[in-house]
N, C-alpha and C positions, 0 to 999 in steps of 0.2 A: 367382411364388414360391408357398411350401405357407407356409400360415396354420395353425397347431395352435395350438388354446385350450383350458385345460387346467383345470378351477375345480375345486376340494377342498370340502365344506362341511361339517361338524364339527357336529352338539349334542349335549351330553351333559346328561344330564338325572341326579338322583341321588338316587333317594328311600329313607331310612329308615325306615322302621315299625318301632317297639320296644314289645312285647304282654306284660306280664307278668302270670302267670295262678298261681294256688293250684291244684297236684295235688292231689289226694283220692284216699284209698286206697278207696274206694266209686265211683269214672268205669270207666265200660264202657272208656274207652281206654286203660288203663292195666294191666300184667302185671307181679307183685311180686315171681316165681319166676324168670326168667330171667336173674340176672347183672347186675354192676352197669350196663352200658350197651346200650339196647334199639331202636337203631339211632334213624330220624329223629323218629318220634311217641314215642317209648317212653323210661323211664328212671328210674327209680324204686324204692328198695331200699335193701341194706346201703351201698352204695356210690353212686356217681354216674353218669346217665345222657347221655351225648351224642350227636346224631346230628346231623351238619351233611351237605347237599345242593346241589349245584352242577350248573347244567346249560347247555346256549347251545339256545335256542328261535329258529326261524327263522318269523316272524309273517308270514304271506300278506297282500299288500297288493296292491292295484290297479298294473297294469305302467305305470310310467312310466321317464322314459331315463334317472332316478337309482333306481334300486330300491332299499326300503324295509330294514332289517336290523333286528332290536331283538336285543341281547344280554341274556339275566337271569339272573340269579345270586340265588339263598336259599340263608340259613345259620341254621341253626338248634341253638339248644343248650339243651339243658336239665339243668337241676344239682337240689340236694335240694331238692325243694319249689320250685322255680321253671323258671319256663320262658322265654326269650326267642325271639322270633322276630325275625328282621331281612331286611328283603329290600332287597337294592341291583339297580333297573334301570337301563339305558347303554341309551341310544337313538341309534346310530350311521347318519347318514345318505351314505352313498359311491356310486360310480358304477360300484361293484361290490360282490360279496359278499365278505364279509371272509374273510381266508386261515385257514385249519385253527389256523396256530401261533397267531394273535393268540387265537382266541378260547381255546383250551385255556391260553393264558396269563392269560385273565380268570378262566377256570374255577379255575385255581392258585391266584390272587391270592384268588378267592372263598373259598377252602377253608384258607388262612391266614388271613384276617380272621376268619372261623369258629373255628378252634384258639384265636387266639388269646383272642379273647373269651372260650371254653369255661377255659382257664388264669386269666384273671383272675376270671372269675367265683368260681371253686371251687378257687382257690391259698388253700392250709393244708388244705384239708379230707380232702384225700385219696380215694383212689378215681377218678382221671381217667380217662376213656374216652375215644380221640378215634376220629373217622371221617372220612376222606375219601372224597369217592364225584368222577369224571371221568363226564361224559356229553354227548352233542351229538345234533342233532336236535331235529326236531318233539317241543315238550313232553317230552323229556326230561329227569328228574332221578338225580339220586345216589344211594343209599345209603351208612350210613356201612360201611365194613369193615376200616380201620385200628384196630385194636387192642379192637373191641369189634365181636359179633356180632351180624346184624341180627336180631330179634325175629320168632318165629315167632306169634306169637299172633294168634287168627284171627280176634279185635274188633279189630286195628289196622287201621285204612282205609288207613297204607301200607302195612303187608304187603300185606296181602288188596284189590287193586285191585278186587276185583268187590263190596266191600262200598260203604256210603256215603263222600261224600268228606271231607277233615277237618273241612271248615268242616260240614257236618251234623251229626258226632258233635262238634263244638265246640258248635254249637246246644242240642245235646240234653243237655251234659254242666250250660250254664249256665240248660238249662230245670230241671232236677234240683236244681241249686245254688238257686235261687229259690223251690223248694219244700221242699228239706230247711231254708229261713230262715224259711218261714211256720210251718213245724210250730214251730220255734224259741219263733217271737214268741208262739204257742198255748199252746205249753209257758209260758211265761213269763207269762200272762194266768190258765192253768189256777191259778200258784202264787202266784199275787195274790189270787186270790179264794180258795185256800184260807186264807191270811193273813187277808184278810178276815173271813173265817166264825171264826176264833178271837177274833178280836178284838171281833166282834158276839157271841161267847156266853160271852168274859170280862163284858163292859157286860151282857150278859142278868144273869150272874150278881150281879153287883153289886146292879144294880135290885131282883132277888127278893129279896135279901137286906134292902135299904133297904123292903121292900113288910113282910115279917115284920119286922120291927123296930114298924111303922105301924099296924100290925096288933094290935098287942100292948099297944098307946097305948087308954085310955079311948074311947071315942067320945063326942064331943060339941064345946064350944068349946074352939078352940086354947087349951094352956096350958103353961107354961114346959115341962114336960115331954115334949111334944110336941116344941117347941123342941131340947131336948136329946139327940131323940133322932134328929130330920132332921138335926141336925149332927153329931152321930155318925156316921151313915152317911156324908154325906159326908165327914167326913175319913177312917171307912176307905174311901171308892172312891179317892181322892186317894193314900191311903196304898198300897195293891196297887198303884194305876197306876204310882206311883215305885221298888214292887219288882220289877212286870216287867222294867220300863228297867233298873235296877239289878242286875238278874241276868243280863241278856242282856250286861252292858257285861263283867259279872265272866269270862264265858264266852271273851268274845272276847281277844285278845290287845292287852295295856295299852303303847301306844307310851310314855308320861310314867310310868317308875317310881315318881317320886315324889308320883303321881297319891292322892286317898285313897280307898280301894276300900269304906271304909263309906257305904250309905246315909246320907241327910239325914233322921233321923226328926222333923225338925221338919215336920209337917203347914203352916205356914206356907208359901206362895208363893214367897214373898220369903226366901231364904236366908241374907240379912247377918245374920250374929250382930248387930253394933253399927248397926241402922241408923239415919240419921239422922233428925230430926224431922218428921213428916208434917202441913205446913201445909194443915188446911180438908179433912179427906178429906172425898171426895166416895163415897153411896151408891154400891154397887158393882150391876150391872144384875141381873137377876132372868131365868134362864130359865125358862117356861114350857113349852116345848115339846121341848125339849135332852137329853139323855142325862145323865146326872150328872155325869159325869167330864169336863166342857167344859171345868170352871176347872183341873183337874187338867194336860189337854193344850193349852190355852189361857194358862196363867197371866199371860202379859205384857199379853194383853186385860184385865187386871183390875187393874194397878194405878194408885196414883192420878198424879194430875203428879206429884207431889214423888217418890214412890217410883221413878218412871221414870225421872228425871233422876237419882236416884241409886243406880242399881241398874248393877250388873256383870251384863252379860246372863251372860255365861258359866256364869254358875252355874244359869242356867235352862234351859240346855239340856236337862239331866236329863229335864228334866219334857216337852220334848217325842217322846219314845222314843226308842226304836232303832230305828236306820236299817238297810229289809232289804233283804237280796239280797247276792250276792256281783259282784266287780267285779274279772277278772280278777288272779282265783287267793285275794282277801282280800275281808275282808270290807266292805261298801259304806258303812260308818260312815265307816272310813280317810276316805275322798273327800266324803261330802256329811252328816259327822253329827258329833256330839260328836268321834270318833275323830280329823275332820280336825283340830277345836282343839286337841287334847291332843297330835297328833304333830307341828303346826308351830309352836307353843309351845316343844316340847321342843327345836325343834332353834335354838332363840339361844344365838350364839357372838358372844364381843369380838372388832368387827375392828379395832379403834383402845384400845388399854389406857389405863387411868387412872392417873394416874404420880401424883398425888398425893391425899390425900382432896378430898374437892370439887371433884377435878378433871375436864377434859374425859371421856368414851366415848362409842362406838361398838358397837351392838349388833344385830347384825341377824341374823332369822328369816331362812334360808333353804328354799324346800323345795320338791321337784319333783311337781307334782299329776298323777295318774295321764295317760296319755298327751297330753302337754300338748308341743307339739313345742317348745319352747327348752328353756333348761339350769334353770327352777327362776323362783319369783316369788321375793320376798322385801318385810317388812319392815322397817323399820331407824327406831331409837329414838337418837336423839343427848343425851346431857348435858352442859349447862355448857359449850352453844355462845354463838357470836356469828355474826347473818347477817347482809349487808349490802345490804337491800331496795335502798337509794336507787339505788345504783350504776349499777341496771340499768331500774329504774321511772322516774326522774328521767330518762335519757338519750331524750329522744323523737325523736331522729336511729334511734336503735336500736328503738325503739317502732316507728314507722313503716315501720321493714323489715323486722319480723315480719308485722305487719299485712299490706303492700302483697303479700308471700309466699304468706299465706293467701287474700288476695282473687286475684292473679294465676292462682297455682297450683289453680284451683276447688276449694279447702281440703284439697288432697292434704298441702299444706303444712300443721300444726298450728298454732295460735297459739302456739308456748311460745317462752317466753326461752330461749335454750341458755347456761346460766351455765355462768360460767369458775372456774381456781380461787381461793379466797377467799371467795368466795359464802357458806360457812360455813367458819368456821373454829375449833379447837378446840385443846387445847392436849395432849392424849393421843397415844403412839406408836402412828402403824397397823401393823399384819401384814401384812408384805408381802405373805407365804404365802396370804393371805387375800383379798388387796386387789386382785383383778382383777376385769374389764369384765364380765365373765359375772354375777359375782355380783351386778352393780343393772343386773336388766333394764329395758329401757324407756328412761323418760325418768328413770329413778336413774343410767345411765348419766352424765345433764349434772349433774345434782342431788345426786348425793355422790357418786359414783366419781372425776370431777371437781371437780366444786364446792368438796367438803372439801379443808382445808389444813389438816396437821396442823403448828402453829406451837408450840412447846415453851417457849417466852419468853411469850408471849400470857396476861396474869390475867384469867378471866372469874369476876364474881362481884358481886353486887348492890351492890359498894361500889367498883368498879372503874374508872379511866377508862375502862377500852375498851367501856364498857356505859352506853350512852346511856337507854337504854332497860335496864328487866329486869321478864321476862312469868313470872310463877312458876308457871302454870297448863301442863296439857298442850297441846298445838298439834301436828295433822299438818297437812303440806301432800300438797296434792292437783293435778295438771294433767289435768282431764279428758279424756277422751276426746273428747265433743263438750256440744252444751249443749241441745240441740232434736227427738233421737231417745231416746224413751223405751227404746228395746233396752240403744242405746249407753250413754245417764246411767245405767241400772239397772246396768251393770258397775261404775260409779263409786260408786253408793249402796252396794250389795254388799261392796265391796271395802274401804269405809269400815267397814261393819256388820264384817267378818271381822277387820279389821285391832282394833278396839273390843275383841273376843274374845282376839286373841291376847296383847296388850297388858294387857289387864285393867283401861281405860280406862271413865269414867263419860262419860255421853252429858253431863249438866250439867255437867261438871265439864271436858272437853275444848270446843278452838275448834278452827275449821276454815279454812286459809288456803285460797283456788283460788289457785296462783299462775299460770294460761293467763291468755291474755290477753279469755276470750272474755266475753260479759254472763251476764246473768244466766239470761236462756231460763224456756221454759214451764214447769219445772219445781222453781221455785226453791223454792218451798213445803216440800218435802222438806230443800233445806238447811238454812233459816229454822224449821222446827216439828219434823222431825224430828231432826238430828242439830245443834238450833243452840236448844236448849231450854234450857241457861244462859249459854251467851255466842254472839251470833251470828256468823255466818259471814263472812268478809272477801274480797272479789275482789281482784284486783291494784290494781285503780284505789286502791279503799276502803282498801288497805295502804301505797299509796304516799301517800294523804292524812293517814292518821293517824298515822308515824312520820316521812315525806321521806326527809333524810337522815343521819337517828338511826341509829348500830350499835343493833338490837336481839337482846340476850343473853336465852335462853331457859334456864330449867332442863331442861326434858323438851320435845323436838321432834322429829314421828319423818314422814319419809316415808311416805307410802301406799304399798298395791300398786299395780302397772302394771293400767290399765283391760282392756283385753283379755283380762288373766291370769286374770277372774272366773270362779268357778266354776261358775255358772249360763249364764255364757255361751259355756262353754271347750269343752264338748262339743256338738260339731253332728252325732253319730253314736248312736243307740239305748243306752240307758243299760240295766242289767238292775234298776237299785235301785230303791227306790220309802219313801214317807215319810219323809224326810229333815228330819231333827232342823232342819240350820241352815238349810235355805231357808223351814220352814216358821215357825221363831223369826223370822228376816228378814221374812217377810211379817206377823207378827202385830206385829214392831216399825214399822214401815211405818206401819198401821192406828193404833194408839197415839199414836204420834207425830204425825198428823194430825189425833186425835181422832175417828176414826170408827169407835170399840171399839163406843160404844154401837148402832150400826147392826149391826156388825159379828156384836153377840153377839145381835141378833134383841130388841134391849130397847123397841125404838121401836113404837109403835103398829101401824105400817102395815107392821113385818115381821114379826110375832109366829104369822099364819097360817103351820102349819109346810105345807097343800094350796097355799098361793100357788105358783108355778114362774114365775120371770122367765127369755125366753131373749131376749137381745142379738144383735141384728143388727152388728159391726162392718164397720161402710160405710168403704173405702177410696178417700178422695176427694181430688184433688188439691187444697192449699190457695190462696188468692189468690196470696199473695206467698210467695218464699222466710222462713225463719227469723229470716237475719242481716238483712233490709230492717226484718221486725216489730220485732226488739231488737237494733238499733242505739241508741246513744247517743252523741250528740256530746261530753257530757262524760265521756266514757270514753275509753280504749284504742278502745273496737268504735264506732270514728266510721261516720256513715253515707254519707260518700262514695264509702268504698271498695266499696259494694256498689250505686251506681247501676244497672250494665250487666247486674242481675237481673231476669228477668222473671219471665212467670208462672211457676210450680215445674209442670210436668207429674210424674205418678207412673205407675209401671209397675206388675203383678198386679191390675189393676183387674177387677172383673166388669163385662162388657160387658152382660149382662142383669140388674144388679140391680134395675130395677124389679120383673122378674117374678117374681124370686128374691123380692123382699120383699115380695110381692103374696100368693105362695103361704107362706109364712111366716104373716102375718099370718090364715089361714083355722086354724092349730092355733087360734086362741082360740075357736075356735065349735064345737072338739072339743071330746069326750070319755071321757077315759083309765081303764084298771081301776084305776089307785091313786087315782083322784078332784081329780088334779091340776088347779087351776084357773088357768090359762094367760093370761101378759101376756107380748105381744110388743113389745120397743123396739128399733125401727130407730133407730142413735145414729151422727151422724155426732162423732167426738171432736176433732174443727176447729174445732167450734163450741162447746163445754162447755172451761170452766174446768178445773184439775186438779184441785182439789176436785172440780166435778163428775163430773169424769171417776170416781175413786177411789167416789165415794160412788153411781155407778151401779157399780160394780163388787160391789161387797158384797153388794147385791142379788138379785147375776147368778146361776140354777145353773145355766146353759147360754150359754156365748160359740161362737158360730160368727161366723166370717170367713174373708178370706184369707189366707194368709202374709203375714206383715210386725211392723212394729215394733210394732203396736195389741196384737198377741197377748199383749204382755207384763202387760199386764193382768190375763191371766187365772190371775196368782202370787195376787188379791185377793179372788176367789171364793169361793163359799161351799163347804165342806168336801165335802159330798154331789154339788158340782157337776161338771158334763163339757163340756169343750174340744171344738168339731168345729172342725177345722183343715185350711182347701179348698187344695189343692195345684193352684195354677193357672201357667198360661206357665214350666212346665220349674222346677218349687222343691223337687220330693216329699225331694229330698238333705236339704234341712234339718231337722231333728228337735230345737232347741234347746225349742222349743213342748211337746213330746213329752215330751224330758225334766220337765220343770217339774210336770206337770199329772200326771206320777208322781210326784219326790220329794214333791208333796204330800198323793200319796196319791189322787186325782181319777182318772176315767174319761176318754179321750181316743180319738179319732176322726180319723185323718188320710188322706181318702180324697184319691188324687189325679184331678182331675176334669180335664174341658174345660172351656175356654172358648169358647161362653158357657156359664152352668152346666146341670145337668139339675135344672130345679126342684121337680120332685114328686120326683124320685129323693131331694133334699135334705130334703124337707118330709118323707120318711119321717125319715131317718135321727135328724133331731129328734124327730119324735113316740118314736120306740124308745126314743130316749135319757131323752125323759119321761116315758113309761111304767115306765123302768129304775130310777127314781130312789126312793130310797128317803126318804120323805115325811117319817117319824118322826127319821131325822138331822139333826145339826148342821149 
């Protein structure tokens, strides 16, 4: 008998590549004259360009009894301003070569999936060109020719086959794009330093003036007149520096009409009309060496405790100027300066109405922060609720399976409670119209978009059964982000600080609930001295011990922002603005509230030389143990069981050569610089220093070099004259949140991206420049 065996073998392979690219009316491959559609490379103009290309390639492969076939199809479309490339390969393996119809039927298939893509791209816009091009053979492809002509221009690499191929003029178009970005970033440094230079020959102006005033004084021993007349001058430099701000704010456009557009001519700091009594002032520091106008753009550095704890920062923004540069199409206040207060202030709206006097609302800031990819952060202020802490504190079945989440899930999972509704409840009508999911981003989401229960029978009122409890002070809650990365808690502290502002909230006079489940972490200091300076701060544990399961009725209790939302940490892309009002208020509130103004303002002995230059090494070293092992607590929520199976913490962007790195560092002290800078090097591992310490080497600091990472945040703490070099190691140069910072404050910054290991004298220059750069006589 005849035996035939007959075997078929089939793979199909199917890859997509999807390339979207910004045209430029300045690319050599690009013709603006010819018609809306300029066949495969081309298309760009009044109308809409597309050129899609199909072809069957027959790949030469070594002769075996199954011979090899590869079919490839590209389709390509390009619409206004964008371009897609899509390639689908079919790797067809047969025991023959495949027949003319199949493949011209993939060719078909090809040049519809093309069309149609080219329709959904650029449906409504009008202007469709389509192309279909048929082709077969060795490296053959299509042109379009269905309803739009192929482009005669003699820079297209497809027309013109004898020029470069695309991917070269693709080369060439993104070596161009990379240079027309540096002149960019040039331009934008060029307009810094002209800012600059006014702003040193306003302060020139001032001094001359306080110098002719001095001048004019008896010579001999100080006498009240004297007195009289050094304060004079100071209050006018204070006085101009508040009319600069003030005229700059008048220019721009006032989001809050009911804003008041007269200056403050009270020469006081401190803006309360009525402020309250100032127990035990403490002498205020003495610059020596300082510019005049310190306490002018400083003012929160000076005041005393009592005034701190009862001061409405907002009103001090003023004083720390206008914020410059423009920020996509407006001006950069909007986003990082007084502007941002005044425009998300203005936008609280009632989302839950008050149906009787002293009855329950609902009020919440809504507001979308320039390219911030969700629908908006918000705040939200609750009155004449009732929450019901126990319910959900009390329950340690429920406890326990947030926790075991967090530990399981390697903390992808959060500590939070996800409260249901009742959690609070009030007795006000919500809006419907109003009352969706979008509007409490984050964890407001569990926390009043759920949690609230608008119950219309419910009497909350300090004489009320259903008020076990009644707290008459203000109170936000907070769920932070995390508890042990100084990047991430700085969006918590931030957001604390902005929400204080919009609110119009006193720092003594508000408490602060966390209700996460996590401890306390390295940075609790901040909670406890800065934002917990007349009532402290309460963790979950510390709330569920001191009420159980009491209804506790509050007068005013408001939700925080979502942690991530922070504005300091929202942008990870090149900001154009620089000196910004509210990060630079934020860090000076920081400082204050820790009590290291006096450090701060150069009052202390040992930083009074304004030739000292301290430049910090931050050394990025793995710690012993993880976070949660250090600050576990068994009488807590954050038991430490659940975190046995931790070991050591390795960290990543490490310098492989930091000895030599901090070897060559340590040889600037034995220079010497034309501005006579006299140089201390500290190599500081901050694993080892307290957060005190931490903070109060910061103050010190004018020059922080490290590598990317969460340490850099530190350098919000710096001294005004100081410069950020920030080493882009192991693939990080994307992030520029560092960058930002070290402009809104107005600082010189340095972000080369290097190898690893590093180039150590290449670095040990870039400091020396940077010390030499420094201007000795500034704040």
């Amino acid at each position: 008998g005849v035996r035939v065996r007959v075997s078929v073998r089939v793979r199909v392979r199917v890859r997509v590549r999807v390339r979207v690219g910004v045209l430029r009316r300045d690319s050599p491959r690009l013709d603006l004259g010819q018609g809306p559609a300029q066949g495969v490379g081309l298309g760009y103009g009044l109308g809409l360009g597309l050129g899609s290309g199909s072809g069957l390639r027959r790949k030469p492969q070594p002769a075996t009894r199954a011979a090899r076939r590869q079919l490839r199809c590209r389709a390509w479309v390009l619409g206004l301003g964008l371009g897609f490339k899509v390639r689908v390969r079919v790797r067809m393996h047969r025991p023959r070569p495949p027949r003319p119809r199949g493949a011209y039927l993939l060719v078909l298939a090809c040049a519809a999936v093309s069309g149609l893509m080219t329709f959904l791209a650029t449906r409504g816009t009008g202007g469709l060109g389509l192309g279909l091009g048929l082709g077969s053979g060795l490296g053959s492809e299509g042109a379009g020719d269905g309803g739009a002509t192929a482009s005669a221009n003699p820079n297209d690499p497809v027309a013109n086959p004898n020029l470069r191929s695309v991917h070269s003029a693709r080369d060439e178009w993104q070596a161009h794009a990379a240079l027309t970005q540096k002149l960019r970033r040039g331009e934008d440094s060029l307009k810094s330093a002209e800012d600059r230079l006014e702003s040193a020959t306003d302060r020139l102006a001032a001094l001359a003036a306080q110098a002719e005033s001095l001048e004019a004084a008896p010579v001999g021993r100080a006498t009240e007149s004297d007195a009289a007349v050094i304060a004079a001058a100071q209050a006018a430099a204070e006085a101009a520096a508040r009319q600069r701000a003030q005229s700059h704010y008048q220019t721009q456009p006032q989001p809050n009409p009911n804003a008041n557009p007269n200056p403050n001519p009270n020469p006081n700091p401190n803006p309360n009309p009525n402020p309250k009594p100032i127990a035990d002032p403490k002498p205020q520091p003495s610059l020596q060496h300082a510019s005049v106008d310190v306490k002018a753009s400083h003012p929160l550095l000076y005041l005393s405790d009592a005034e701190f704890a009862s001061a409405e920062l907002s009103q001090y923004l003023e004083s720390y100027g206008p914020t410059e540069g423009t920020f996509d199409g407006h001006s950069c206040d909007l986003d990082f300066g007084k502007g941002l207060i005044d425009t998300w202030r203005g936008k609280g709206e009632s989302y839950c109405d008050e149906q009787k006097a002293g009855g329950s609302g609902v009020e919440c800031y809504f507001h979308h922060q320039t390219r911030h990819g969700g629908a908006g952060d918000t705040v939200c202020e609750m009155k004449n609720v009732v929450v019901d802490f126990g319910k959900y504190y009390l329950d340690e079945a429920l406890m326990g399976t947030v926790m075991s989440k967090y530990a399981e899930t390697k903390h992808r999972d959060e500590a939070y409670v996800h409260w249901t509704p009742g959690f609070i409840r009030g007795n006000c009508k919500k809006k419907e119209e109003k009352w969706e999911k979008k509007a409490f981003p984050g964890w407001g989401e569990d926390m009043v978009y759920r949690g609230f229960m608008a119950d219309p029978t419910v009497d909350i009122s300090p004489s009320s059964p259903v008020c076990d409890v009644w707290e008459d002070h203000p109170v936000i809650m907070i769920q932070r982000d995390t508890f042990a990365n100084f990047f991430h808690d700085s969006e918590d502290f931030f957001n604390l600080f902005l929400a204080l502002l919009i609110l119009k909230w006193e720092i003594g006079d508000s408490q602060v609930f966390l209700v996460d489940l996590y401890p306390k972490g390295p940075f609790w200091a901040v909670w406890e001295k800065v934002f917990g300076k007349g009532r402290p701060p309460l963790l979950a544990w510390d709330i569920r011990e001191k009420y159980g399961d009491k209804k506790v009725c509050f007068k005013n209790i408001a939700m925080g922002i979502y942690g991530p939302a922070a504005t300091i940490t929202l942008a990870g892309f090149n900001t154009p603005c620089s000196h910004g009002a509210v990060v630079r208020a934020y860090s000076d509130v920081f400082l204050r509230g820790l009590n290291l103004h006096s450090a701060a303002l150069r009052a202390t002995p040992a930083s009074q030389d304004p030739k000292k230059v301290v430049v910090t090494w931050m050394a990025r070293r793995p710690s012993v143990n993880w976070p949660e092992k250090n600050f576990c607590d068994d009488s807590t929520f954050f038991k430490c069981h659940y975190f046995q199976r931790l070991g050591v913490r390795q960290l990543q962007r490490q310098v492989k050569n930091e000895a030599e790195v901090t070897a060559k560092l340590k040889e600037l002290e034995r220079e010497t610089y034309r501005n006579g800078a006299v140089v201390e090097v500290r190599i500081q591992d901050y694993n080892l220093l307290t957060f005190e310490q931490q903070l109060a080497n910061d103050v010190e600091t004018d020059i922080m070099v490290g590598p990317h990472g969460a340490g850099l945040q530190h350098s919000l703490y710096m001294r005004d004259r100081g410069v950020l070099i920030e080493l882009f190691i192991d693939g990080t140069s994307g992030r520029r949140h560092f960058h930002n910072m070290a402009k809104w404050h107005g600082r010189k910054y340095i972000g080369p991206t290097t190898p690893n290991p590093v180039k150590a004298e290449q670095l040990k220059n870039d400091v020396k420049g940077a010390i030499e750069g420094l201007d000795l006589s500034a704040y």
